[in-house]
gemmi code that builds the backbone of each chain (N, CA, C; Angstrom):
import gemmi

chains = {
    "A": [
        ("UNK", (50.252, 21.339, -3.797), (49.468, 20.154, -3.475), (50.384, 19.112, -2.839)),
        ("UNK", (49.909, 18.830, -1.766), (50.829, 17.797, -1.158), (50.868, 16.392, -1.877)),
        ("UNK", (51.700, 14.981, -1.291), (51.764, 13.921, -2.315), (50.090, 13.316, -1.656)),
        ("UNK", (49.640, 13.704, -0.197), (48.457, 12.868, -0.140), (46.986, 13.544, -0.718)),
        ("UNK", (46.918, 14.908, -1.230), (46.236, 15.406, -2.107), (45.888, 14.664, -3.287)),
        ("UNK", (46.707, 13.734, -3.960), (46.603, 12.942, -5.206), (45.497, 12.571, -5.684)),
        ("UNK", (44.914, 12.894, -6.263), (42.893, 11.905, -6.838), (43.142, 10.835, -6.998)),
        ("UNK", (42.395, 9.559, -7.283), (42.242, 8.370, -7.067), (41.653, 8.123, -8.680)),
        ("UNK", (42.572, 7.302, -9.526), (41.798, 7.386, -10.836), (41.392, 5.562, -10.608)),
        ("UNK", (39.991, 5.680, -11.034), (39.741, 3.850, -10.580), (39.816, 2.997, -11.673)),
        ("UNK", (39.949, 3.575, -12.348), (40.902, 2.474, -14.004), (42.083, 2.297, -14.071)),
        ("UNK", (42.596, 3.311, -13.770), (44.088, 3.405, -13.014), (44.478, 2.121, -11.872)),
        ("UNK", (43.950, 1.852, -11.012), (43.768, 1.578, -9.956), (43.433, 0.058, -10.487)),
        ("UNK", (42.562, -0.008, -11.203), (41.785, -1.652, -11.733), (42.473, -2.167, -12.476)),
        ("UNK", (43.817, -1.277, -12.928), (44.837, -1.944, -14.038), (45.669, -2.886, -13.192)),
        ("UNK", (46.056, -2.542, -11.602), (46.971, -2.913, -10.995), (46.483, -4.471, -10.549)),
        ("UNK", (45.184, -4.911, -10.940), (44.260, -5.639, -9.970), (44.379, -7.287, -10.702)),
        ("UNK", (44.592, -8.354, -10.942), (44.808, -9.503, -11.584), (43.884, -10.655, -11.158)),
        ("UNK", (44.006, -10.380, -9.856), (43.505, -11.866, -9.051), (41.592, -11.341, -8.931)),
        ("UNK", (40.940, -12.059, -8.393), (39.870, -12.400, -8.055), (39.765, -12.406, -6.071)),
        ("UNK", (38.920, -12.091, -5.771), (38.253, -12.001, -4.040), (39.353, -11.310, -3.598)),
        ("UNK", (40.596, -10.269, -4.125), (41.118, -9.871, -3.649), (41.866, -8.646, -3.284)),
        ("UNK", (40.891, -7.757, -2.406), (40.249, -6.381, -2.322), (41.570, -5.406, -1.828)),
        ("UNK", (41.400, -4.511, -2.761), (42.946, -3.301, -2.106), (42.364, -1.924, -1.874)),
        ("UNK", (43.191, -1.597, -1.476), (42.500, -0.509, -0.370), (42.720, 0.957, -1.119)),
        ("UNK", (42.215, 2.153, -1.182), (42.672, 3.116, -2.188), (42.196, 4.134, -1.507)),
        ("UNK", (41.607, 3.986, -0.778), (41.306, 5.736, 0.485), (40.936, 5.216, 1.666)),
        ("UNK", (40.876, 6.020, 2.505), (40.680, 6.131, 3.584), (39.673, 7.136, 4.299)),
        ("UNK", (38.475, 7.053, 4.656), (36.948, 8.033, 4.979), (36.957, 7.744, 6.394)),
        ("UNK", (37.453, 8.301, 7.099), (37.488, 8.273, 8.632), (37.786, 6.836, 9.126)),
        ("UNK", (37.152, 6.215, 9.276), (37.344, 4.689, 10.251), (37.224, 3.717, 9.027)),
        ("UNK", (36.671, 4.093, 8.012), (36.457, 3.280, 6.880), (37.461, 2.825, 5.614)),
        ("UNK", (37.779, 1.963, 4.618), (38.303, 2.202, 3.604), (37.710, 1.417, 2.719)),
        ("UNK", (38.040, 2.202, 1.594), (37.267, 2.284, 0.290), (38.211, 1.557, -0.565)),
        ("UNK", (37.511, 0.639, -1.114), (38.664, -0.737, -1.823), (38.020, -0.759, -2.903)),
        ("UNK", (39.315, -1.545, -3.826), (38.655, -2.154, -5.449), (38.711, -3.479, -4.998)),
        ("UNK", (37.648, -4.345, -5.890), (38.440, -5.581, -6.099), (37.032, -6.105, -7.289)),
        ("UNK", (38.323, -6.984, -7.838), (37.623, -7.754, -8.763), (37.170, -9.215, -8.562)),
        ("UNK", (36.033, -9.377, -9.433), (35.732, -11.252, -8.410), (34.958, -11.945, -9.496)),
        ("UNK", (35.182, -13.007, -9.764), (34.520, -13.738, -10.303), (34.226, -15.077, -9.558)),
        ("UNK", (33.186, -16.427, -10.041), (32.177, -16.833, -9.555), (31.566, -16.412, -8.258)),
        ("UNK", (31.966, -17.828, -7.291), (31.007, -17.729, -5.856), (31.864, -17.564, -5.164)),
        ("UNK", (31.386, -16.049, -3.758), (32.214, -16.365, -2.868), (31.620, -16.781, -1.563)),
        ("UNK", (31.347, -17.035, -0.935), (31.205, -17.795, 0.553), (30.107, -17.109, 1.394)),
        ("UNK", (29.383, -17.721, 1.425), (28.290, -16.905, 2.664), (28.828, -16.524, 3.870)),
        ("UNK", (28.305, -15.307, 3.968), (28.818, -14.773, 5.708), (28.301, -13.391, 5.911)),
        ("UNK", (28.253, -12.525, 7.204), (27.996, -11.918, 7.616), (28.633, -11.023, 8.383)),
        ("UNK", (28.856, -9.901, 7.978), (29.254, -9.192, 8.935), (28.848, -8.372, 10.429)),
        ("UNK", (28.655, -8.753, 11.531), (27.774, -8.377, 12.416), (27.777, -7.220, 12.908)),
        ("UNK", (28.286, -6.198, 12.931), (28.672, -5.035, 13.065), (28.769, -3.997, 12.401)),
        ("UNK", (28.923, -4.293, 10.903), (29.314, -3.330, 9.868), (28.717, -3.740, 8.712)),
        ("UNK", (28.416, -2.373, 8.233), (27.222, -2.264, 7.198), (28.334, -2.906, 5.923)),
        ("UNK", (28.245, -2.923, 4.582), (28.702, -3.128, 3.548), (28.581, -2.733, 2.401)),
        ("UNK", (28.910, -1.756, 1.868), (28.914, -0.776, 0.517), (29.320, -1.538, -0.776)),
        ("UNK", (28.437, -2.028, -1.679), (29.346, -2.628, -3.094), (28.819, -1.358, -3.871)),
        ("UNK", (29.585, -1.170, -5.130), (29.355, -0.479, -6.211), (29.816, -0.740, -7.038)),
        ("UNK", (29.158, -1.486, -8.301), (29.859, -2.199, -9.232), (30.502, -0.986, -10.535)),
        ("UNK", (31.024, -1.397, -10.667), (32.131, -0.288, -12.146), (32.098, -1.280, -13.311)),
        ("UNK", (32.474, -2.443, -13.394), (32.201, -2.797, -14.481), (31.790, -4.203, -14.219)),
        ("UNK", (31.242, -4.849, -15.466), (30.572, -6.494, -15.222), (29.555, -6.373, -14.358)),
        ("UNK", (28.719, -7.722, -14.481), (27.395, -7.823, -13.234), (27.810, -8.596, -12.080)),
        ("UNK", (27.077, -8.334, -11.263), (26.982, -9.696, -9.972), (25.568, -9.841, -9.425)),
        ("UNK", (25.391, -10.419, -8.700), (24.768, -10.728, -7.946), (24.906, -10.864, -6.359)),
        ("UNK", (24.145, -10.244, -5.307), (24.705, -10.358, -4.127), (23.037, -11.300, -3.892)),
        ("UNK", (23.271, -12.569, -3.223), (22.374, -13.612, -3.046), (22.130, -13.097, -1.124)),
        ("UNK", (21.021, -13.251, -0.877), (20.510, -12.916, 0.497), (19.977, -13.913, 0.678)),
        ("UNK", (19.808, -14.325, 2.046), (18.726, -15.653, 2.413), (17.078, -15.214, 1.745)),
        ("UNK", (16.894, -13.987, 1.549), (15.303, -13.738, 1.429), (15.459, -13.608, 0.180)),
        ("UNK", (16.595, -13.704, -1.017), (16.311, -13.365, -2.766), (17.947, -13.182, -3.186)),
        ("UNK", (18.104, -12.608, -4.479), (19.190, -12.103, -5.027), (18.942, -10.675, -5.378)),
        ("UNK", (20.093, -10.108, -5.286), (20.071, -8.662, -5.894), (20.963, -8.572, -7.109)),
        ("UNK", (20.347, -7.941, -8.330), (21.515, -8.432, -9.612), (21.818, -6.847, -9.654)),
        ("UNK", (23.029, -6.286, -10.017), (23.893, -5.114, -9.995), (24.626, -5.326, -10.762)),
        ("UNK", (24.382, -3.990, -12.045), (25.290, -3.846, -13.265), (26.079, -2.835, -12.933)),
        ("UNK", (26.915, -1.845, -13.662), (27.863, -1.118, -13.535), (26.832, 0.544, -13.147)),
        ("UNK", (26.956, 1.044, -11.951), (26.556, 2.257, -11.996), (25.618, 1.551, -10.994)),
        ("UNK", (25.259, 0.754, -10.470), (24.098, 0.388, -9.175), (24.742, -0.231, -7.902)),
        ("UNK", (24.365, 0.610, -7.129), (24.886, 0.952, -5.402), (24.274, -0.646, -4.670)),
        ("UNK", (24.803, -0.980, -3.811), (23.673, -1.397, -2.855), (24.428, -1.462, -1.496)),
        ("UNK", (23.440, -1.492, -0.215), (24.500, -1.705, 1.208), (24.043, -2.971, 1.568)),
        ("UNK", (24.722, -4.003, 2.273), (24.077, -4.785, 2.742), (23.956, -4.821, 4.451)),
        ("UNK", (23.175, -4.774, 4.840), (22.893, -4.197, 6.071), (23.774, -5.246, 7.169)),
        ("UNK", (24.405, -4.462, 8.584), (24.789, -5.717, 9.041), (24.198, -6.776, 9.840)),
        ("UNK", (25.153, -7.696, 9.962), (24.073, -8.986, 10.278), (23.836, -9.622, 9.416)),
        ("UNK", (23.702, -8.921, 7.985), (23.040, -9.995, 7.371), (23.578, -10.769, 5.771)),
        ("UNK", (22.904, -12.144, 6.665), (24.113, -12.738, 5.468), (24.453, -12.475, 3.760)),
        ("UNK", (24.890, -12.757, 3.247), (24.682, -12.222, 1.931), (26.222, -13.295, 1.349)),
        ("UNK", (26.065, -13.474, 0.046), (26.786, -14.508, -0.833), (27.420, -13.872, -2.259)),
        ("UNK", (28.298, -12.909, -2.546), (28.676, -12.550, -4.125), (29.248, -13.453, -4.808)),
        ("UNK", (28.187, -13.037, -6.242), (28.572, -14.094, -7.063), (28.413, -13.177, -8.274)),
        ("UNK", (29.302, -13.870, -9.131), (29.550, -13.349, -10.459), (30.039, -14.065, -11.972)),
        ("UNK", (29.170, -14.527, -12.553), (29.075, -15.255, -13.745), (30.593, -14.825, -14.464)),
        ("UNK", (30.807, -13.903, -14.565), (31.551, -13.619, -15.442), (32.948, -12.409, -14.655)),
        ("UNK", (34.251, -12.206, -14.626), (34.616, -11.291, -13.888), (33.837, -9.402, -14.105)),
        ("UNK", (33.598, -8.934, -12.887), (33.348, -8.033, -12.590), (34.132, -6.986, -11.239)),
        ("UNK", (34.154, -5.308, -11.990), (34.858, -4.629, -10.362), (33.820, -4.323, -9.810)),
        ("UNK", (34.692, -4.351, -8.621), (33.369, -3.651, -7.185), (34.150, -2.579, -6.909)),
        ("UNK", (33.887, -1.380, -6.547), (34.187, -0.366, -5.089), (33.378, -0.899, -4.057)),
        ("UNK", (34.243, -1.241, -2.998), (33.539, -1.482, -2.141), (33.898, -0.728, -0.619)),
        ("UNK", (32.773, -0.134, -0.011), (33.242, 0.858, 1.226), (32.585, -0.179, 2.463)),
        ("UNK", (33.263, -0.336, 3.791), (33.527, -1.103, 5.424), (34.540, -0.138, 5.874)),
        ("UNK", (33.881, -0.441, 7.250), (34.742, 0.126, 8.236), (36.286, -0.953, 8.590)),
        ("UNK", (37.347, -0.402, 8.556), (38.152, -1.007, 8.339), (38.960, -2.178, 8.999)),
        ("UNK", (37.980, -2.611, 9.831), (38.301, -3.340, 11.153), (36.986, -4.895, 10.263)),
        ("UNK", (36.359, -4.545, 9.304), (35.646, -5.608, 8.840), (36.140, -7.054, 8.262)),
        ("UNK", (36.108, -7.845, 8.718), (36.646, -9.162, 7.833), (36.085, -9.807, 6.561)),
        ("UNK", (36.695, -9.881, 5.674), (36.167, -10.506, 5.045), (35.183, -11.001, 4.408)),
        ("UNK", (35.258, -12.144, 5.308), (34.526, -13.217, 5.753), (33.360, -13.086, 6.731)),
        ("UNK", (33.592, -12.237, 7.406), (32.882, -12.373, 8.939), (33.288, -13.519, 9.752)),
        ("UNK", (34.711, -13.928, 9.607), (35.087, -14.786, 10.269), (34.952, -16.665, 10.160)),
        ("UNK", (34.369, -16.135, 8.556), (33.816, -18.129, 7.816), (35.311, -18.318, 7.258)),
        ("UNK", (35.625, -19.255, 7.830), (36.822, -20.277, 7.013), (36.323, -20.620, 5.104)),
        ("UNK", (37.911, -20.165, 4.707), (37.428, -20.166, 3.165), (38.967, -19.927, 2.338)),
        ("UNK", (38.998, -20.493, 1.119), (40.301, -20.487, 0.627), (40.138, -19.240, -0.276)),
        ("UNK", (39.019, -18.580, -0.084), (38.866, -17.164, -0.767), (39.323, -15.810, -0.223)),
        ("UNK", (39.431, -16.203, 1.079), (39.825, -15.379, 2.366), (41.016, -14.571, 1.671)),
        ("UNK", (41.035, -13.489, 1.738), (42.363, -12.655, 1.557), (43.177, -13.043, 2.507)),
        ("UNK", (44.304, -12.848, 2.741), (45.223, -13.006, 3.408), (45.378, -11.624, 4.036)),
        ("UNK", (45.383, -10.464, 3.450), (45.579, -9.135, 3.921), (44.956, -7.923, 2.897)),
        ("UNK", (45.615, -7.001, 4.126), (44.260, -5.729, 3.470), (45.984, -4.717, 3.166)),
        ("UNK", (45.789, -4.625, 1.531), (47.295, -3.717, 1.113), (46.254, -2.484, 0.790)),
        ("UNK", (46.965, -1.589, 0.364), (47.102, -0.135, -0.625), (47.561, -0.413, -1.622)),
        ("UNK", (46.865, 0.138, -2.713), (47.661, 0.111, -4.105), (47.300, 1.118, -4.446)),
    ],
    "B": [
        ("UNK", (13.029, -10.861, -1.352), (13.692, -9.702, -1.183), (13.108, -8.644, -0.667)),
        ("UNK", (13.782, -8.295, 0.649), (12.477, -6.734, 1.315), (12.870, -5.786, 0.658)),
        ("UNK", (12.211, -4.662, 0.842), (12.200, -3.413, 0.378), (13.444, -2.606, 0.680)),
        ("UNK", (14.108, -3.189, 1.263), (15.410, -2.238, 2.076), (16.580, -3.440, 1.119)),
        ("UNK", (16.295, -4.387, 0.429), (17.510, -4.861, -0.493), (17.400, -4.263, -2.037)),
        ("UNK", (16.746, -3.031, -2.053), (16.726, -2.807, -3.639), (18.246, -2.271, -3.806)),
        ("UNK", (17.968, -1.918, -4.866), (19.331, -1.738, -5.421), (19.229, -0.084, -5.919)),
        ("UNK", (20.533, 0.419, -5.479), (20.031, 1.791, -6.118), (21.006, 2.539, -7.767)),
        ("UNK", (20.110, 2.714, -8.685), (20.979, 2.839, -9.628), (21.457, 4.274, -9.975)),
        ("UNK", (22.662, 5.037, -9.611), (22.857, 6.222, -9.840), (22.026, 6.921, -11.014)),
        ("UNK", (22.504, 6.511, -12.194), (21.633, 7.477, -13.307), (20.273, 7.475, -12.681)),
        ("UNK", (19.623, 6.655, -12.172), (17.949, 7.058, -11.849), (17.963, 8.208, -11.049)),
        ("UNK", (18.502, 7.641, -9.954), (18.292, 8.710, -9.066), (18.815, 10.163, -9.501)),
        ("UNK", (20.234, 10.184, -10.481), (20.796, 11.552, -10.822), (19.466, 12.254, -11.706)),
        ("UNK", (18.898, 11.459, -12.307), (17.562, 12.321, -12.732), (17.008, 13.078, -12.251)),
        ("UNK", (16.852, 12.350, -11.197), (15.614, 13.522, -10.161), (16.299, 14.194, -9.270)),
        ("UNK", (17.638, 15.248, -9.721), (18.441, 16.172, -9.213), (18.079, 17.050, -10.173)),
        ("UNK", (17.770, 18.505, -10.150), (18.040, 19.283, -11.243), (18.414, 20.354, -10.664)),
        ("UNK", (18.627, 20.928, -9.059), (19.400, 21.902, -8.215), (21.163, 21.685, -8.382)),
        ("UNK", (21.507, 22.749, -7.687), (22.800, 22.568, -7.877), (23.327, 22.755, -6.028)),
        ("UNK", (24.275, 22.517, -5.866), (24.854, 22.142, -4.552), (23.630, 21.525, -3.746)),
        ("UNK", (22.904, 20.827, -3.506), (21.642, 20.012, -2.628), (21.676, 18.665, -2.806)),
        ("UNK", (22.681, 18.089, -1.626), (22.943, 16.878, -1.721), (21.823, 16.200, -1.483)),
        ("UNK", (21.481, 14.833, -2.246), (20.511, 14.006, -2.017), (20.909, 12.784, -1.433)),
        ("UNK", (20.466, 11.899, -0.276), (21.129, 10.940, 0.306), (20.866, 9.570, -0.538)),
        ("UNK", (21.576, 9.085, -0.936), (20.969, 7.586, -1.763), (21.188, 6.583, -0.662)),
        ("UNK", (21.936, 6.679, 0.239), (22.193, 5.501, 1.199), (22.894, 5.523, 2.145)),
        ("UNK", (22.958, 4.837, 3.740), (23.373, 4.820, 4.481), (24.668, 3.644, 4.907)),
        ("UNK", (25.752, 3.606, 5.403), (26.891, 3.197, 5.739), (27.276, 3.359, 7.132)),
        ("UNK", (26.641, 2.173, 8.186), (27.091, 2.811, 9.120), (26.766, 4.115, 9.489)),
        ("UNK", (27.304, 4.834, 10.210), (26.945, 5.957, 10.440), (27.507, 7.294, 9.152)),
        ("UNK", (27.732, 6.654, 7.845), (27.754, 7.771, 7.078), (26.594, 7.646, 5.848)),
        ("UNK", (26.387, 8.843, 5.039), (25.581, 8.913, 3.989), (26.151, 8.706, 3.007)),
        ("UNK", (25.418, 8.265, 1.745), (26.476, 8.278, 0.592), (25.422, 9.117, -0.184)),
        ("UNK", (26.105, 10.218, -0.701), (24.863, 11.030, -1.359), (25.110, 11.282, -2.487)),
        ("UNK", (24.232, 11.913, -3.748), (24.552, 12.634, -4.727), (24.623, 14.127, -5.230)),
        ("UNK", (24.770, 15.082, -5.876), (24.802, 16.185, -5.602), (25.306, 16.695, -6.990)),
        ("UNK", (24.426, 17.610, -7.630), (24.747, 17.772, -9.028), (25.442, 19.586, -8.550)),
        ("UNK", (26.435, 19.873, -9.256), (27.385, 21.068, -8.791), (27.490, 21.985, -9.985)),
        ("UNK", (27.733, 23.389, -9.963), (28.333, 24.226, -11.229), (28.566, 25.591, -10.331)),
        ("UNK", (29.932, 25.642, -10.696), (30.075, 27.380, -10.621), (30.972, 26.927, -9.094)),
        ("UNK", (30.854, 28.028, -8.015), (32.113, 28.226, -7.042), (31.282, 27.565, -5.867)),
        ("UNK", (31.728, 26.595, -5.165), (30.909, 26.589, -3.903), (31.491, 27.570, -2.880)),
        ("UNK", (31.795, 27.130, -1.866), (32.422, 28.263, -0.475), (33.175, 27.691, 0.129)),
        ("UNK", (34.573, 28.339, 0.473), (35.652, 27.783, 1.268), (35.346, 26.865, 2.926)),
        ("UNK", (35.013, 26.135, 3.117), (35.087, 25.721, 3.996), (35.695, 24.439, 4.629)),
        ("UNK", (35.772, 23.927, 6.003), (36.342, 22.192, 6.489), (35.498, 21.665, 7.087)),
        ("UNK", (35.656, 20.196, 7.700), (34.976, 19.526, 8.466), (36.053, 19.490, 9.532)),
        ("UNK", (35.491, 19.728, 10.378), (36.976, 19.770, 11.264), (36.759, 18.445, 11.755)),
        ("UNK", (36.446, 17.698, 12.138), (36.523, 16.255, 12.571), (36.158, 15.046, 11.247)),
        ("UNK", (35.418, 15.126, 10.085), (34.863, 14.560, 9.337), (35.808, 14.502, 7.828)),
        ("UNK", (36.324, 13.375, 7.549), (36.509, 13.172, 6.048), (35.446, 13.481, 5.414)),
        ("UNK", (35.734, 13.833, 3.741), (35.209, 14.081, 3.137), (35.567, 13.263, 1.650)),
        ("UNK", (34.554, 12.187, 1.026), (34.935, 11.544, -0.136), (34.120, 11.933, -1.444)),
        ("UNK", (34.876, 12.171, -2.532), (34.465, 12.781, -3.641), (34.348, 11.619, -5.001)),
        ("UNK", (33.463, 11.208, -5.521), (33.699, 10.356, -5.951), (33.006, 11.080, -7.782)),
        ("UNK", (33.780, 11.924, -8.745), (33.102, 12.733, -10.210), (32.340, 11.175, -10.624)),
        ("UNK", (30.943, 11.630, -11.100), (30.016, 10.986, -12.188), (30.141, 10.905, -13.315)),
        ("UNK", (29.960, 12.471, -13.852), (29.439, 13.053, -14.835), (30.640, 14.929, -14.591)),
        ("UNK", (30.871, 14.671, -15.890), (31.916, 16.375, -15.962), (32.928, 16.234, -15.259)),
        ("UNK", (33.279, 17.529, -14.745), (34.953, 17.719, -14.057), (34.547, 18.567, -13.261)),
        ("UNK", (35.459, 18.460, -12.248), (35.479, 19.465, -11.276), (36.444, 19.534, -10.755)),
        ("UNK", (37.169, 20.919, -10.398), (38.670, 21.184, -8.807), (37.803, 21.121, -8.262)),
        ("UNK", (38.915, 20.967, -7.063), (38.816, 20.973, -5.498), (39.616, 21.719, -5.489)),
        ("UNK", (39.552, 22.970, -5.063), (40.381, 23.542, -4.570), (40.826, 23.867, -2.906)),
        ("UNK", (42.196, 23.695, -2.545), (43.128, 23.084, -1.521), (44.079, 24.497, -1.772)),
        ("UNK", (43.870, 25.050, -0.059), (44.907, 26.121, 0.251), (46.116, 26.078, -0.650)),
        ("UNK", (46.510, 25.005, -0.838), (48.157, 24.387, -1.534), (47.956, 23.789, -2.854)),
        ("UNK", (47.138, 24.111, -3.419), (46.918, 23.706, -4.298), (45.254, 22.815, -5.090)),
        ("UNK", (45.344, 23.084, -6.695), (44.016, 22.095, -6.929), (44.182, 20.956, -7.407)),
        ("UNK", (42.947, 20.154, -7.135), (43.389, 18.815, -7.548), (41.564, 18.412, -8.755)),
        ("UNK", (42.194, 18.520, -9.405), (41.129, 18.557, -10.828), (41.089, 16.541, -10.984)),
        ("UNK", (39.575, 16.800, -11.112), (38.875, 15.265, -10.845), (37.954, 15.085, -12.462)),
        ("UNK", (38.045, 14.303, -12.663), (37.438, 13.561, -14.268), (36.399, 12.306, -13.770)),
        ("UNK", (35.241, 12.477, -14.465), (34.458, 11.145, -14.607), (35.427, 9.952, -14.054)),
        ("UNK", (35.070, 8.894, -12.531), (35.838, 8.111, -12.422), (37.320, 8.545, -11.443)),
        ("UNK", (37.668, 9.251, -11.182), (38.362, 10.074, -10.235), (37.679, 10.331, -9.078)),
        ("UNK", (38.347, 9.786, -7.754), (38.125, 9.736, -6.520), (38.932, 10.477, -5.397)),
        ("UNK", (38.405, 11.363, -4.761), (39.824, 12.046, -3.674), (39.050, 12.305, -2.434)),
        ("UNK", (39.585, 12.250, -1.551), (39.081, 12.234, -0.126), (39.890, 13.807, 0.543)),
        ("UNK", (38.523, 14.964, 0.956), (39.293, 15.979, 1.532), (39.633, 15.550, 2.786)),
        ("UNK", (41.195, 15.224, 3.613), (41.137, 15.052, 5.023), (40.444, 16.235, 6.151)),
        ("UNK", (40.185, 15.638, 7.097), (39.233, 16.548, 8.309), (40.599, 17.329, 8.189)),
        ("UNK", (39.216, 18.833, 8.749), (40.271, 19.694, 9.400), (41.027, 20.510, 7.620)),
        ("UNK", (40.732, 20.081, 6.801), (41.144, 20.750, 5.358), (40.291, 21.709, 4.834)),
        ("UNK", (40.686, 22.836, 4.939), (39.474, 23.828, 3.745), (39.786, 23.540, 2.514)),
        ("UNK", (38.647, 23.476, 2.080), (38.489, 23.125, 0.305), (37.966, 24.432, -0.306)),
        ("UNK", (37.354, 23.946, -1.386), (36.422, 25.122, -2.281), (36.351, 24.089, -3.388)),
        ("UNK", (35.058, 23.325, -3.370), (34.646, 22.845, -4.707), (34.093, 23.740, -5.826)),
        ("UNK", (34.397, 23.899, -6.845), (34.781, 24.214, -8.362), (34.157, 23.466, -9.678)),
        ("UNK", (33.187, 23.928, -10.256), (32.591, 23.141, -11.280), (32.672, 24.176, -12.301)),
        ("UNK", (33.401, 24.270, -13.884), (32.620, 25.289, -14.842), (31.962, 25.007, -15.619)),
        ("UNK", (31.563, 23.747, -16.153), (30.025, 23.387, -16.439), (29.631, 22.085, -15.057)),
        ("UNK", (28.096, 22.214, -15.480), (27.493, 20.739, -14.604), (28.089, 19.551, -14.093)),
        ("UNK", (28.488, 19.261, -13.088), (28.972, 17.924, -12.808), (27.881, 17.349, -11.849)),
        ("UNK", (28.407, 15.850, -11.868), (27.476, 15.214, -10.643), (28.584, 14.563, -10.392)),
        ("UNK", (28.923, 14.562, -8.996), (29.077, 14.013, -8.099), (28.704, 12.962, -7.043)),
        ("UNK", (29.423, 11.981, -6.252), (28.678, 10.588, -5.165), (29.701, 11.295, -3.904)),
        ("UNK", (28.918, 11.649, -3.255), (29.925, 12.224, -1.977), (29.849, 10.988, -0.959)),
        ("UNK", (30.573, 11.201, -0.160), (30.108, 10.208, 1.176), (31.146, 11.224, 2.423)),
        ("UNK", (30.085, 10.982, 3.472), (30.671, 11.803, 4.589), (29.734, 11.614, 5.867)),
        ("UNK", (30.549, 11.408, 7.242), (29.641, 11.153, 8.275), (28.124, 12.049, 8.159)),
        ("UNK", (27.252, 11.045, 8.661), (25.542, 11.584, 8.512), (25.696, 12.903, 9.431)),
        ("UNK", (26.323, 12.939, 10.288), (26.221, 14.831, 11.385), (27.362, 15.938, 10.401)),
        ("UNK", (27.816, 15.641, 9.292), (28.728, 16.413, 8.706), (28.155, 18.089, 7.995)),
        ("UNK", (28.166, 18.634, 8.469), (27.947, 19.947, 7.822), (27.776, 20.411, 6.855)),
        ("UNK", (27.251, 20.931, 5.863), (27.360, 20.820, 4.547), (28.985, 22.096, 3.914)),
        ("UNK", (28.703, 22.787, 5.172), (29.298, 24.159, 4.610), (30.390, 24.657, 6.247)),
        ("UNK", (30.372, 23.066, 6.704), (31.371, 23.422, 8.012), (31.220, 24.341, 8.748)),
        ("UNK", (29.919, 24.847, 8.653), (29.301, 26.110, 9.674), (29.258, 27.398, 8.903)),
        ("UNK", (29.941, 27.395, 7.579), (29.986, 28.739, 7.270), (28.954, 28.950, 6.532)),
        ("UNK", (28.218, 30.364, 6.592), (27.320, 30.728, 6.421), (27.718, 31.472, 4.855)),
        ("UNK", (26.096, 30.483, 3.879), (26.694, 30.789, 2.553), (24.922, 30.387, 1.822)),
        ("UNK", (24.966, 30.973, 0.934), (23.543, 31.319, 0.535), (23.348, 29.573, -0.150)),
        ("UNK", (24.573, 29.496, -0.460), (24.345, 28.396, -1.230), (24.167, 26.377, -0.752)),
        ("UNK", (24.224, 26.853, 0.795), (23.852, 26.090, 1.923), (23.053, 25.409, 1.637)),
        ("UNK", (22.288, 23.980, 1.862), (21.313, 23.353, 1.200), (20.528, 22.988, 3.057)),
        ("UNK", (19.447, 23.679, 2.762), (18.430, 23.545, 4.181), (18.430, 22.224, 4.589)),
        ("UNK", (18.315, 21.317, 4.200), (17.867, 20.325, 4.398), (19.059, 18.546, 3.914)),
        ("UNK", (18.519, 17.712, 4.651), (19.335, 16.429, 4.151), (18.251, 15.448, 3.534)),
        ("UNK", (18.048, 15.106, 2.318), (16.574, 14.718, 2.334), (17.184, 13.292, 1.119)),
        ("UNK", (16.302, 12.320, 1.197), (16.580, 11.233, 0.711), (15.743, 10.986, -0.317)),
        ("UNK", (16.413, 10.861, -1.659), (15.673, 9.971, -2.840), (15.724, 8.727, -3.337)),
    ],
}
model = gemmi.Model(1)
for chain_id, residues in chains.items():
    chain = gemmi.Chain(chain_id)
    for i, (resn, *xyz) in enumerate(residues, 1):
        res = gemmi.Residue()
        res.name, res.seqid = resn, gemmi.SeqId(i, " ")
        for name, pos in zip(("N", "CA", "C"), xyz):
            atom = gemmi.Atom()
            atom.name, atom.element = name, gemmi.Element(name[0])
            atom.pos, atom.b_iso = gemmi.Position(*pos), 0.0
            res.add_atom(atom)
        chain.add_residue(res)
    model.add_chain(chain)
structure = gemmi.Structure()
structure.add_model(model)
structure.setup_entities()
């Protein structure tokens, strides 16, 4: 088995994780990568115009707020948010996401914000 | 909230699986699927020759088995086969599985195998 054969254990992975809005990267699916991150309260409305958006929560709830409602997501419930469209995560309490974008996605969608990652690592 | 912001919760949908290798699509990403797929026993050696392949165990264990070796996955264990890799997924009791892989991806990389699933069909 080569060293990039390795499985991906995501508790493993969520141990390494401390901060809040700040997403690390753990595979790679063609043009895409597949990140953890953990987040608690509000983070910033925005949109991505191009690229769809994969959350999957693992542990804790959130909420992803849409201009037309909220969507509440416990541990084990998928959702995409389609692109274009805006959407707001929020989370009462800390919670993980897996979250899958094509890897060229910002953030933000380009909204000024002190939540903004600075960069996209591997862990 | 429209009908296209629900939320999808794995255990529901893993319910209404009771086949084995017949991936079910829960959702779209861009141009990939994210599906589910309840597994047991040997699937068939095959690759994607252009297409990653992401494995994401539910429920049970399963190898992957890799020319060079296997790489044995646990509830929570994630591994991505790179394009162009023959595998052989491996279950010896029931697992479920969250695959994700471009929507034109093959199930069986062309190779002809009884255990082929006709169809791509969405629950």
């Amino acid at each position: 088995m080569t060293a990039a054969a390795a499985p991906v254990t995501l508790s493993d992975k969520l141990k390494l994780i401390a901060d809040h809005w700040h997403p690390r990267i753990i595979a790679r699916v063609d043009e895409h990568y597949v990140k953890l991150v953990k987040v608690k309260g509000e983070f910033v409305w925005h949109a991505h115009a191009d690229q769809d958006e994969m959350f999957l929560v693992l542990e804790g709830n959130i909420v992803i707020r849409l201009r037309d409602g909220d969507v509440s997501l416990s541990p084990g419930d998928l959702f995409v948010v389609p692109k274009g469209t805006e959407h707001c995560p929020f989370a009462e309490n800390e919670a993980s996401l897996l979250v899958l974008a094509r890897s060229d996605t910002d953030q933000t969608g380009g909204v000024a914000s002190v939540l903004r990652a600075e960069d996209q690592e591997w862990i």
